[in-house]
N, C-alpha and C positions, 0 to 999 in steps of 0.2 A: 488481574483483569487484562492488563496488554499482552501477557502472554496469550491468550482466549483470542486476541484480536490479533496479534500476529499468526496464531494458526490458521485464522480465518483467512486474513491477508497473503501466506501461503499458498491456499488451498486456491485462491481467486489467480492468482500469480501460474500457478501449473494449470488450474483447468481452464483458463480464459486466454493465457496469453502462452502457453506452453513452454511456458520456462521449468529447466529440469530441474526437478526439487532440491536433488543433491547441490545445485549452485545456488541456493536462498540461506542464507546467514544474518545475523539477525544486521550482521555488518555491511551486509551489501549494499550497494548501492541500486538505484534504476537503472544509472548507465553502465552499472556492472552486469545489471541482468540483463541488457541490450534493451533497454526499452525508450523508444526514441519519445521526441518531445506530443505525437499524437497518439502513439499508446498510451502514454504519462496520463493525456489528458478523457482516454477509454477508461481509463483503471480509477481514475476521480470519479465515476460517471458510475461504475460498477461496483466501487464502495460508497458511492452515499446509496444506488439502492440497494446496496447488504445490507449495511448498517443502520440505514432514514435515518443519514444525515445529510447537512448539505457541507462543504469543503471549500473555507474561504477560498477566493480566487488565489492562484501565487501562491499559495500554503506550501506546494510540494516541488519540488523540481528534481531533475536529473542525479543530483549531486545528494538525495537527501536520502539516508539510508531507510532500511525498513524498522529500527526504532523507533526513529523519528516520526516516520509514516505512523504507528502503533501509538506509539503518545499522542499524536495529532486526532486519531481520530476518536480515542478514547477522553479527551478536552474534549473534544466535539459533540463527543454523543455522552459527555458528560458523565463517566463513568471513573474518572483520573482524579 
């Protein structure tokens, strides 16, 4: 199921924020993939409505890879 949610979270990452695919790992980071502290907080905004969820505040930061991101939101929407 996080893999599901990581492809997803991919797909939102290259179509929304034109990050090139070839640099998403499941290791990356946000500030690996250049995404500053107000995309950070566009990309919170554009997966709760993928996903209708909503995304404690703080949950995510710069530092926090796209796992993390992936188990977070799959806790969230209750799927983990």
């Amino acid at each position: 199921m996080t893999n599901t949610i990581y492809s997803r979270l991919t797909t939102i990452l290259v179509a929304n924020f034109g990050v090139p695919e070839h640099e998403i790992t499941p290791a990356s980071t946000f500030a690996d993939l250049e995404l500053d502290s107000i995309a950070l907080v566009e990309l919170v905004l554009v997966v709760e409505q993928e996903f209708g969820i909503t995304v404690p505040e703080g949950e995510l930061s710069g530092s926090d890879d796209l796992t993390k991101a992936a188990k977070l939101i799959a806790k969230v929407n209750g799927t983990s």
